[in-house]
C-alpha positions in Angstrom: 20.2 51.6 -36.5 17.2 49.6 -35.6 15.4 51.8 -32.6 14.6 49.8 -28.9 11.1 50.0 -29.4 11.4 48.6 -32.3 13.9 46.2 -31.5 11.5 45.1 -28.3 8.7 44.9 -30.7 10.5 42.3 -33.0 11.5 39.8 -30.3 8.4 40.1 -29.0 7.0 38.8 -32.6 9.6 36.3 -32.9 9.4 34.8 -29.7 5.1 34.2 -30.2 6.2 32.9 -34.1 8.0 30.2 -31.8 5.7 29.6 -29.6 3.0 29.4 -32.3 5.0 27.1 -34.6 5.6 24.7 -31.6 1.9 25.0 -30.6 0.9 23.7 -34.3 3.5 21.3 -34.2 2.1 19.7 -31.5 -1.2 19.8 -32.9 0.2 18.3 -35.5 1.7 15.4 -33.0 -1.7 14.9 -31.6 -3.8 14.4 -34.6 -1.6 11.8 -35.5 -2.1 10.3 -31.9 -5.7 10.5 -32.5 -5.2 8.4 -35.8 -3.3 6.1 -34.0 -0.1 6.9 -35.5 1.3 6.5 -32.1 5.2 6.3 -33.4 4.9 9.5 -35.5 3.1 11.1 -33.0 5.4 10.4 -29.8 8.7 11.2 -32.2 7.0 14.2 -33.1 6.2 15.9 -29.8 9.4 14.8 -27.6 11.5 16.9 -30.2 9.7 19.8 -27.9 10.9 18.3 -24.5 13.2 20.3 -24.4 11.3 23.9 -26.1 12.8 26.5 -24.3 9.1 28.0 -23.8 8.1 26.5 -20.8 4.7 26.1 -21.7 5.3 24.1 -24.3 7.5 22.2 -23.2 4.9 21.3 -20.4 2.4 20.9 -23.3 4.9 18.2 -24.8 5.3 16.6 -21.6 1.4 16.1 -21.1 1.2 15.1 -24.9 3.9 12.5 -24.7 2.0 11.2 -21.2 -1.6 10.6 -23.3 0.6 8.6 -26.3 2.4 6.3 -23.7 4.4 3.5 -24.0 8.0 2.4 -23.3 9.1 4.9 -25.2 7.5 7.6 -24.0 8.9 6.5 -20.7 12.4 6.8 -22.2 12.0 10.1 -24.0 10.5 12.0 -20.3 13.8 10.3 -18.8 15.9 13.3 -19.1 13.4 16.1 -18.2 14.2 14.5 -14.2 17.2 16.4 -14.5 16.4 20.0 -15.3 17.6 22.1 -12.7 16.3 24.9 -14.4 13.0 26.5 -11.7 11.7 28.1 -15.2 10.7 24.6 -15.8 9.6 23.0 -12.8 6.4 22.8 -13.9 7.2 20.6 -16.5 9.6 18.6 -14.9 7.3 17.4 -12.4 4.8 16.7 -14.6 7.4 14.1 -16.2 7.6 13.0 -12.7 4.2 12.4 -12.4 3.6 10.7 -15.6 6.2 7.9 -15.4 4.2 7.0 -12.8 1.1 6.8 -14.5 3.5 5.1 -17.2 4.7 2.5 -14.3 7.9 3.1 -16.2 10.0 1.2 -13.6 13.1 1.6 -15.3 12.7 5.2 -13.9 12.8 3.4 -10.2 16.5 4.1 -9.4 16.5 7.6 -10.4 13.0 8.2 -8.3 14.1 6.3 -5.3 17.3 8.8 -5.3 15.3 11.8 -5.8 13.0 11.2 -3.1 15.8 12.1 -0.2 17.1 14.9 -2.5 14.0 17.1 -3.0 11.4 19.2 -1.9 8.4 20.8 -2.4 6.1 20.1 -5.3 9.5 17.9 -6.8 9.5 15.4 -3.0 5.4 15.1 -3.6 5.8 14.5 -7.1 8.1 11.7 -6.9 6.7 10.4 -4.2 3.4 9.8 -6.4 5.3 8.7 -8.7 6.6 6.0 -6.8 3.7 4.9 -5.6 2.5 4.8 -9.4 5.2 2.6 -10.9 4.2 0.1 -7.7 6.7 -2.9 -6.2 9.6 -2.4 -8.3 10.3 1.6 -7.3 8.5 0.7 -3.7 10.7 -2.4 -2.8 14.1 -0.6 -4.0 13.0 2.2 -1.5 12.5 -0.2 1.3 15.7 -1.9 0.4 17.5 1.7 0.8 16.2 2.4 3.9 17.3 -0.8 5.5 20.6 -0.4 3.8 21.3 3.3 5.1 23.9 3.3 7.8 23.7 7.4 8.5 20.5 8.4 10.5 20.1 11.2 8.4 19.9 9.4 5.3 17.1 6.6 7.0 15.4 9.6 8.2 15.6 11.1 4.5 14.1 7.3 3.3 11.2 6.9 6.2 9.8 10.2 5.1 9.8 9.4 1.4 8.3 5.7 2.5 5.6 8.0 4.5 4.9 9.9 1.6 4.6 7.2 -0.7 1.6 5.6 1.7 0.3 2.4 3.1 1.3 0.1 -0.6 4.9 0.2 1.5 3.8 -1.8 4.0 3.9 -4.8 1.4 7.5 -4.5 0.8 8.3 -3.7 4.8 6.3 -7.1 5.3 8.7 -8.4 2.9 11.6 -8.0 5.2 10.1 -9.0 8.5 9.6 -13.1 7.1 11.4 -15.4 9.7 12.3 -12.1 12.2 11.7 -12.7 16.0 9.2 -10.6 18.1 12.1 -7.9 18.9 13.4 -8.1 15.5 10.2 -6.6 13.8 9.6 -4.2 16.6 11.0 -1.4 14.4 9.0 -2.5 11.7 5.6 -2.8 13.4 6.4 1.0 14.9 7.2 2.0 11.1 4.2 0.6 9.8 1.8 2.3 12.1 2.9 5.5 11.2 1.3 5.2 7.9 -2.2 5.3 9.8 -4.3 3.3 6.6 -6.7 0.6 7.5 -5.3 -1.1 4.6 -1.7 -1.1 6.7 -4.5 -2.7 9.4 -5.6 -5.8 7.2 -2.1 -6.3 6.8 -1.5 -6.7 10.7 -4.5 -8.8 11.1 -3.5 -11.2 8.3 -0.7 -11.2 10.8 -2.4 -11.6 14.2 -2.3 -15.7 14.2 1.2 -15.7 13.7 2.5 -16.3 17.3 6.0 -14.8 17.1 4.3 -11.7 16.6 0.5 -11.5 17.8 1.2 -9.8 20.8 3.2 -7.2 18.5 0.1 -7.5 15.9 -2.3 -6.2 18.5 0.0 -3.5 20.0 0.0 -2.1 16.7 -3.6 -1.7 16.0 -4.4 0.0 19.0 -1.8 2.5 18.1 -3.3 2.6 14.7 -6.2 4.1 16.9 -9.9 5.0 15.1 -8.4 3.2 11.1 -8.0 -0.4 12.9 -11.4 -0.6 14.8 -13.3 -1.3 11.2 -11.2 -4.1 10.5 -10.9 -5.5 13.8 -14.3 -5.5 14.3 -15.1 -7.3 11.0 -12.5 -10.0 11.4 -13.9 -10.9 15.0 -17.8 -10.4 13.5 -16.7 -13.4 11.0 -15.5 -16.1 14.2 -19.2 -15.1 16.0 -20.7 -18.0 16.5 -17.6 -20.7 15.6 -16.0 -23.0 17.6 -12.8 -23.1 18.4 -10.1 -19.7 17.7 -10.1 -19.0 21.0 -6.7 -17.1 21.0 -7.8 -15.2 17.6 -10.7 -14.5 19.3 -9.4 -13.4 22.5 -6.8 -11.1 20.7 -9.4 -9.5 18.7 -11.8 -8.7 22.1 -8.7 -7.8 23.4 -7.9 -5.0 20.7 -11.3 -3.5 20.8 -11.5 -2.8 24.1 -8.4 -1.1 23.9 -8.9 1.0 21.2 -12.2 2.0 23.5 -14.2 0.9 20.1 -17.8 1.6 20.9 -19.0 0.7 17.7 -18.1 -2.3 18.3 -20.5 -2.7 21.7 -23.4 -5.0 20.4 -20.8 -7.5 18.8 -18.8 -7.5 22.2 -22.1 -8.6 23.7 -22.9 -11.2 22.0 -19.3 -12.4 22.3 -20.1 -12.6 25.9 -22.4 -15.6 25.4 -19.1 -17.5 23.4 -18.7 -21.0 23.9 -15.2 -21.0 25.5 -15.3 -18.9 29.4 -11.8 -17.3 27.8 -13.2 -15.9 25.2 -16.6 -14.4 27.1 -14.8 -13.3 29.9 -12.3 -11.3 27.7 -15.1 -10.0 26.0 -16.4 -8.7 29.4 -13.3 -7.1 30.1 -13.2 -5.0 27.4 -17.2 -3.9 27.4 -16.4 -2.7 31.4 -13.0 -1.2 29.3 -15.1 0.9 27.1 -18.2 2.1 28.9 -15.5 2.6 32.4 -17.5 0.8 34.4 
């Protein structure tokens, strides 16, 4: 009868034979990536998706990421799945990578996860998301619209705030043809994201006059990541005739956002060809120095 030490000893050895034999396989699976034998090498190293060694199987998973293509997408697939916290690591690292794949037939199943999970898995997703771009991004935007329970739309705006400011192209999406009240929700959504780029956004929206009034609102909520912006798009109307309302919302912005950066510009605004736009700008230097 074999003796437990001995018994110990001989998994022990079996289980590093494994773990060695997979290790060369996937050495194997990268020298043929290396040749650019990129079939060979992606067949090779998904048959160790699914190694019960974690490590490997994270190995695998980074291997099949480097190889890419549509197929590697399809072969990382299942790994989204694993319920299993021994591999966690690995499963979010085939979270991460379909996003660095774009693989947007993984959209569906991302956009479910992201009001399912937490932890490393939620931030995972969530960059993945982001990664694959519009087609996971708009299908997310398109969910939280469509979501009925507050829960759930909760569940979606913190996946949307997680994902960052590239959602504020798809919420855009939806606000075309909406009135002032309508897009009220929007605007307060989009704010949260606090981005300059979500800023640019609004400003390419600040001549629109169903909205301007909305468009300014915004920015000054957006605080300290709208003053660059503003302060560039009024900088580039110095000196021009004519945009007086453009003109008069921008003055209007900075001096509620108490932008002194933006205190020489202001001044010179001051000595602007229309008595709208130079006493606006007035208003909103006495605005920011409080006197």
């Amino acid at each position: 009868m074999m003796k437990p030490t001995f018994r110990k000893a001989v998994i022990l050895l079996t289980g590093i034979l494994f773990l060695l034999a997979g290790c060369a396989s996937l050495e194997k699976a990268r020298s043929l990536h290396n040749q650019g034998k990129n079939s060979e090498a992606l067949e090779m190293a998904a048959k160790y998706l699914d190694d019960g060694d974690p490590e490997v199987r994270l190995e695998a998973v980074e291997l099949v990421g480097q190889i890419g293509g549509e197929n590697a997408g399809r072969y990382l697939m299942p790994l989204l799945d694993e319920d299993d916290e021994e591999y966690i690591e690995s499963k979010n690292e085939a979270i991460r990578t379909l996003g660095r794949l774009k693989y947007a037939k993984a959209s569906r199943k991302l956009v479910a996860m992201s009001i399912t999970t937490e932890g490393d898995t939620f931030d995972a997703v969530a960059e993945a998301i982001d990664g694959i771009g519009s087609p996971a991004i708009d299908l997310l935007v398109k969910k939280y619209y469509k979501a009925t329970k507050p829960s759930e739309k909760n569940a979606y705006k913190r996946a949307m705030l997680a994902v960052g400011p590239q959602v504020a192209t798809a919420i855009a999406k939806s606000m075309k043809g909406k009135s002032y009240f309508e897009n009220r929700a929007n605007f307060d959504l989009l704010i949260e994201f606090k981005n300059p780029l979500v800023a640019q956004w609004l400003l390419d929206e600040i001549e629109n006059e169903e909205v301007a009034d909305l468009v300014v609102e915004a920015l000054v909520k957006l605080g300290n990541k709208a003053i660059l912006p503003v302060t560039n798009r009024l900088r580039s109307l110095q000196g021009r005739d004519g945009f007086v309302d453009l003109k008069e919302r921008l003055i209007k912005a900075l001096g509620d956002l108490k932008a002194k950066k933006a205190v020489p510009l202001l001044e010179k605004m001051t000595e602007d060809g229309s008595e709208r736009v130079s006493n606006a700008a007035e208003f909103s230097l006495k605005k920011i120095r409080g006197f």
